[in-house]
MDTraj code that builds the backbone (N, CA, C; nanometers):
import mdtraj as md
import numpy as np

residues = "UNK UNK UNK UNK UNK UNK UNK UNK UNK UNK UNK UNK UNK UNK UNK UNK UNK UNK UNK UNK UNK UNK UNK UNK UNK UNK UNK UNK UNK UNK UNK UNK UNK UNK UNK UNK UNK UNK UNK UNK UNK UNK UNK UNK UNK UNK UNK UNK UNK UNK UNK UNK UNK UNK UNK UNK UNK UNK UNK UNK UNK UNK UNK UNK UNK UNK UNK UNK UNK UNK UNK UNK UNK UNK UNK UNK UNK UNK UNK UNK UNK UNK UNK UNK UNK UNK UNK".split()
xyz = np.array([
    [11.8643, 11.8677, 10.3163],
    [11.8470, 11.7279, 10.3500],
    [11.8959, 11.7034, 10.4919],
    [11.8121, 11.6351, 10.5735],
    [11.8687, 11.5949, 10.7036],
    [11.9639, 11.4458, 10.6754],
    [12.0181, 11.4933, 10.7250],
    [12.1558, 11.3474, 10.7319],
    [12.0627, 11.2312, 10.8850],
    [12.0525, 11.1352, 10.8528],
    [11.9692, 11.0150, 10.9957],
    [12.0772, 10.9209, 11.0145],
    [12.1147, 10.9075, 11.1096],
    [12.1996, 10.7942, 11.1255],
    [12.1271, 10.7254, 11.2457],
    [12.1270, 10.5927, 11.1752],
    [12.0797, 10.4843, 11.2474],
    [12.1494, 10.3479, 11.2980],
    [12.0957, 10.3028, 11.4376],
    [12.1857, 10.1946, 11.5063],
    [12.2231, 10.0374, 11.3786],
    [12.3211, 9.9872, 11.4147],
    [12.2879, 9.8573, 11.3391],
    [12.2154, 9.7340, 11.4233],
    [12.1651, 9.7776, 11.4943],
    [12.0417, 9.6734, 11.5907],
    [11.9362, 9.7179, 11.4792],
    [11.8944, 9.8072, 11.4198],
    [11.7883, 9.8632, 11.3555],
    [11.8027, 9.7800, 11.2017],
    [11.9087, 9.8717, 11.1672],
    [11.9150, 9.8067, 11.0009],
    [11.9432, 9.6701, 10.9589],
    [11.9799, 9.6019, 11.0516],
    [11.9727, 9.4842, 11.0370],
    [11.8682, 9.4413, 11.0315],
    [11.7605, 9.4722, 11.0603],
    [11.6393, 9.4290, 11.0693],
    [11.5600, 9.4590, 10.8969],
    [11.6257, 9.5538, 10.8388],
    [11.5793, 9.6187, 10.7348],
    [11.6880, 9.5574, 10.6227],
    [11.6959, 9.4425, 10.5425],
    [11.7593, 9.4309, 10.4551],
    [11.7761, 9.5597, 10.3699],
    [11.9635, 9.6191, 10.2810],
    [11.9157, 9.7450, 10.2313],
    [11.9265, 9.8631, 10.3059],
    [11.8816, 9.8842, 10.4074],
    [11.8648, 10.0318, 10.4726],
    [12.0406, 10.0381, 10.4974],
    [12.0568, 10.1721, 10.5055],
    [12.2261, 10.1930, 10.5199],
    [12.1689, 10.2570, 10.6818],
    [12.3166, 10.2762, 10.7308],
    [12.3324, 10.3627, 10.8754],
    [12.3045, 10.4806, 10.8474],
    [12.3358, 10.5155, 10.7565],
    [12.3214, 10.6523, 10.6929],
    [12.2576, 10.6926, 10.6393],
    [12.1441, 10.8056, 10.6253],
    [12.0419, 10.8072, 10.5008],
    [12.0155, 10.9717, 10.5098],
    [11.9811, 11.0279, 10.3835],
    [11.9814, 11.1784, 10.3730],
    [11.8294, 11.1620, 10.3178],
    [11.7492, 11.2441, 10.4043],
    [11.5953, 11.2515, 10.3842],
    [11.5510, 11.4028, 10.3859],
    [11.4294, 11.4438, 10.3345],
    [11.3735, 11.5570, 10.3271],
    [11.2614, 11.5370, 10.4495],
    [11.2592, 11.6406, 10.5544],
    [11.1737, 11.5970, 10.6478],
    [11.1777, 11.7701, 10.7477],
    [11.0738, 11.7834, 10.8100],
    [11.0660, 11.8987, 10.8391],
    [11.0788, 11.9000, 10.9871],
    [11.0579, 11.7532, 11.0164],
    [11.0651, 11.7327, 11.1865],
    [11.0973, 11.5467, 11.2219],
    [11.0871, 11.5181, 11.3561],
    [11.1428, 11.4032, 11.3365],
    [11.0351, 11.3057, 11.2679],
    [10.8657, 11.3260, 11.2976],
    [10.7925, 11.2576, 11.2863],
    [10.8011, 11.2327, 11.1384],
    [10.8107, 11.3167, 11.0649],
    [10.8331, 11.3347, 10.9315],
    [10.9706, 11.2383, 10.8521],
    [11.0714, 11.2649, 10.9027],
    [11.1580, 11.1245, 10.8780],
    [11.1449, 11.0612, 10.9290],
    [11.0558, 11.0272, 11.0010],
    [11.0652, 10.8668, 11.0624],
    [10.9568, 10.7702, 10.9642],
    [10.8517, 10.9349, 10.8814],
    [10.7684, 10.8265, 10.7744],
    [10.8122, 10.8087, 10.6624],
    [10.9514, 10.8681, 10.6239],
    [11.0485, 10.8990, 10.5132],
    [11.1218, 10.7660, 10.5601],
    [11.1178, 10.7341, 10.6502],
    [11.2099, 10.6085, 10.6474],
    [11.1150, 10.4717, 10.6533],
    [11.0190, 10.5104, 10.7232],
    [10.9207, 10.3415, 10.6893],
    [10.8283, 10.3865, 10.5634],
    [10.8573, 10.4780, 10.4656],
    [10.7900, 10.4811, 10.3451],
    [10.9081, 10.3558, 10.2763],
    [11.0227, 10.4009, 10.2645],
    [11.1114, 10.3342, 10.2140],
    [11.1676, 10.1651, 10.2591],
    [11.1198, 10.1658, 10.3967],
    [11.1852, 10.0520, 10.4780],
    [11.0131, 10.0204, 10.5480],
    [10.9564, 9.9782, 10.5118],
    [10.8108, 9.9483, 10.5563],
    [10.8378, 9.8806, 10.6898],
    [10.7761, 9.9291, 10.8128],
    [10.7537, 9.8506, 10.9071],
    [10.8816, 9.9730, 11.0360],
    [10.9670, 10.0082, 10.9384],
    [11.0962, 10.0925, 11.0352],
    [11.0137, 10.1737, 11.1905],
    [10.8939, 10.2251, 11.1105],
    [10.8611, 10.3341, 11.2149],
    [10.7740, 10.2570, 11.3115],
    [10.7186, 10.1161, 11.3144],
    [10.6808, 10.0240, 11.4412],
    [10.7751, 10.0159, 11.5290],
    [10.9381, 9.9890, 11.4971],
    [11.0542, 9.9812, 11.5686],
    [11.0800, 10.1150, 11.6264],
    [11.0162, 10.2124, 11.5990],
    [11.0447, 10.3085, 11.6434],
    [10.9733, 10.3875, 11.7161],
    [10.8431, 10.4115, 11.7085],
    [10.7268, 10.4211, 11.7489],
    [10.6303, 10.4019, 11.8297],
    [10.5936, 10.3984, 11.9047],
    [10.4847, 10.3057, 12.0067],
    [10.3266, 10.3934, 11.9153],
    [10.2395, 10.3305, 11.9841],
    [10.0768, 10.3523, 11.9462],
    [10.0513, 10.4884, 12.0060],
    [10.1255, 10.5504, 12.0754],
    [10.0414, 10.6723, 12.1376],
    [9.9937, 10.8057, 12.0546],
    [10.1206, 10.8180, 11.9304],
    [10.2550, 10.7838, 11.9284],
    [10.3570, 10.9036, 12.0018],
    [10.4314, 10.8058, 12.0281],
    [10.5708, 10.8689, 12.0729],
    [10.6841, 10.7724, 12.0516],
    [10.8127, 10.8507, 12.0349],
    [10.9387, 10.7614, 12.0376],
    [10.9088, 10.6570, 12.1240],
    [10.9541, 10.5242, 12.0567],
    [10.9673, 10.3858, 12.1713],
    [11.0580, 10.4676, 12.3325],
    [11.0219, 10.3722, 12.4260],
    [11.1061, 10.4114, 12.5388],
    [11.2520, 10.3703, 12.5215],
    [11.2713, 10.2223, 12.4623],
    [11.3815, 10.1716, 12.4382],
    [11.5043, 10.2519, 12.3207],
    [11.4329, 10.3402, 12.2363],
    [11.4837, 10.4122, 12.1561],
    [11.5225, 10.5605, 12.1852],
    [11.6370, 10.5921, 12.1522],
    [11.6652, 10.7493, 12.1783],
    [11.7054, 10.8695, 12.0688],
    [11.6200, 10.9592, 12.0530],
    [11.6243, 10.9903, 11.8985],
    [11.7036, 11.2023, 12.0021],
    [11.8284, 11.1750, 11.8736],
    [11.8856, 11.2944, 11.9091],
    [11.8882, 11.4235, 11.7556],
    [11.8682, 11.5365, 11.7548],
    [11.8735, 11.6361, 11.6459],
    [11.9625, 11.7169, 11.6918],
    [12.0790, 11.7032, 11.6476],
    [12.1813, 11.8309, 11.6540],
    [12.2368, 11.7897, 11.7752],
    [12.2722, 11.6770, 11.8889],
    [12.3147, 11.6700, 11.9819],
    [12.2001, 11.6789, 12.0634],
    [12.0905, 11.6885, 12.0726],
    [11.9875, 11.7606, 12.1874],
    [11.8855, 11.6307, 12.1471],
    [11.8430, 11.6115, 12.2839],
    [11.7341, 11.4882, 12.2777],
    [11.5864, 11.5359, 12.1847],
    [11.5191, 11.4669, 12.1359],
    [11.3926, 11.5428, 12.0787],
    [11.3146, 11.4677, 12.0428],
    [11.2413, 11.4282, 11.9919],
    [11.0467, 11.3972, 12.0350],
    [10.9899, 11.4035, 11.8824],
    [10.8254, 11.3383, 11.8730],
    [10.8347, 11.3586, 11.7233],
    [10.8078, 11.4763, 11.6615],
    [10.7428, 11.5746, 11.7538],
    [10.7693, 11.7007, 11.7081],
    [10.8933, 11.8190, 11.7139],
    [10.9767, 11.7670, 11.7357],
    [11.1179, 11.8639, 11.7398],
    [11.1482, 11.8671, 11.5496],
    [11.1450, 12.0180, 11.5519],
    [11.1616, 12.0519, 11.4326],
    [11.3246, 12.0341, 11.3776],
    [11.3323, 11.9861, 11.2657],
    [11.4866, 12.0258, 11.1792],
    [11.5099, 12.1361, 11.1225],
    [11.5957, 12.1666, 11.0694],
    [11.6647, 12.2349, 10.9963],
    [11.7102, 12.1965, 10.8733],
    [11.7437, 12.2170, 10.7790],
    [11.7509, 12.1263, 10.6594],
    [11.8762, 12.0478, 10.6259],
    [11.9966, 12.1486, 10.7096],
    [12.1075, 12.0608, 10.7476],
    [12.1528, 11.9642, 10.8561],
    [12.0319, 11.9841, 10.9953],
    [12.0187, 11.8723, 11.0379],
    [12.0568, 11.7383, 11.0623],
    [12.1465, 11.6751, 11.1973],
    [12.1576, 11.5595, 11.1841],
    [12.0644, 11.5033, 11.2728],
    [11.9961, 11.3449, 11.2466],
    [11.8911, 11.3203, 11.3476],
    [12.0058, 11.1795, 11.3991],
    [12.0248, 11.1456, 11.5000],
    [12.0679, 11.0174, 11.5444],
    [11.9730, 10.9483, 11.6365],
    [11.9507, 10.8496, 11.5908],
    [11.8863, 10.7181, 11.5916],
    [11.9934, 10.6642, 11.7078],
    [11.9315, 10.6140, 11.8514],
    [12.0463, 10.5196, 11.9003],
    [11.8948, 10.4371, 11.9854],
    [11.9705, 10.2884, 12.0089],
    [11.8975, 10.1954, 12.0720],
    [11.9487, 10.2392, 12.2888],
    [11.8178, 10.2032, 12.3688],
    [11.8701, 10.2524, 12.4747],
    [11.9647, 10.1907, 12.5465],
    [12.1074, 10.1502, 12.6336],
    [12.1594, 10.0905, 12.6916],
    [12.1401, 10.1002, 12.8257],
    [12.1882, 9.9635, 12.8977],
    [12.1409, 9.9928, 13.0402],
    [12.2554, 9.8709, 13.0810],
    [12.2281, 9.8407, 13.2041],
    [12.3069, 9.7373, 13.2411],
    [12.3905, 9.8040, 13.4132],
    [12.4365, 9.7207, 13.4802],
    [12.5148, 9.7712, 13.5737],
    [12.6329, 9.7358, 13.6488],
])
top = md.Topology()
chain = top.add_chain()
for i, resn in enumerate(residues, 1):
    res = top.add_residue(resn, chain, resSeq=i)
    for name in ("N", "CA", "C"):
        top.add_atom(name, md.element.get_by_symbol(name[0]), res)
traj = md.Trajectory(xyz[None], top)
C-alpha cells in the first residue's frame, strides 16, 4: 500500500477525506484515480486537461519530485503539497 499524504487546502475541500490515506496504486496517475474514485472531483484539483500535475500543485514519491507517470513501490510514500510563493 502506498501511504498519500495530502495538504489541508485539499481535504478541506473533500468532506471525509483524511491527510492520510493508504491506497493500492502502481504509479502516481493511478492514486490520484484511487483518490477521486473515492473523493469524486479530487483529481480536477489536481490535474489539469493535458493531463499533467496542476502547476500550483507539487506531487513528491519518496522525497523526489514526480509526474503522473513516476512509478511506486508498494511501500511508497506519495506527498501531496499545494505550491507556495510569496516574497
Amino acid at each position: 500500500m502506498v501511504r498519500v499524504l495530502l495538504p489541508q487546502a485539499l481535504v478541506r475541500l473533500f468532506p471525509g477525506a483524511p491527510r492520510e490515506v493508504d491506497v493500492t496504486a502502481g504509479d502516481v496517475a493511478a492514486a490520484i484515480a484511487v483518490l477521486d474514485a473515492r473523493w469524486p472531483g479530487m483529481a480536477d484539483r489536481l490535474v489539469d486537461s493535458t493531463p499533467a500535475i496542476r502547476r500550483h500543485i507539487n506531487v513528491f514519491v519518496d522525497g523526489e519530485r514526480a509526474a503522473l507517470r513516476t512509478p511506486m513501490h508498494p511501500a511508497a510514500e506519495m506527498l501531496v503539497t499545494t505550491a507556495m510563493s510569496g516574497g
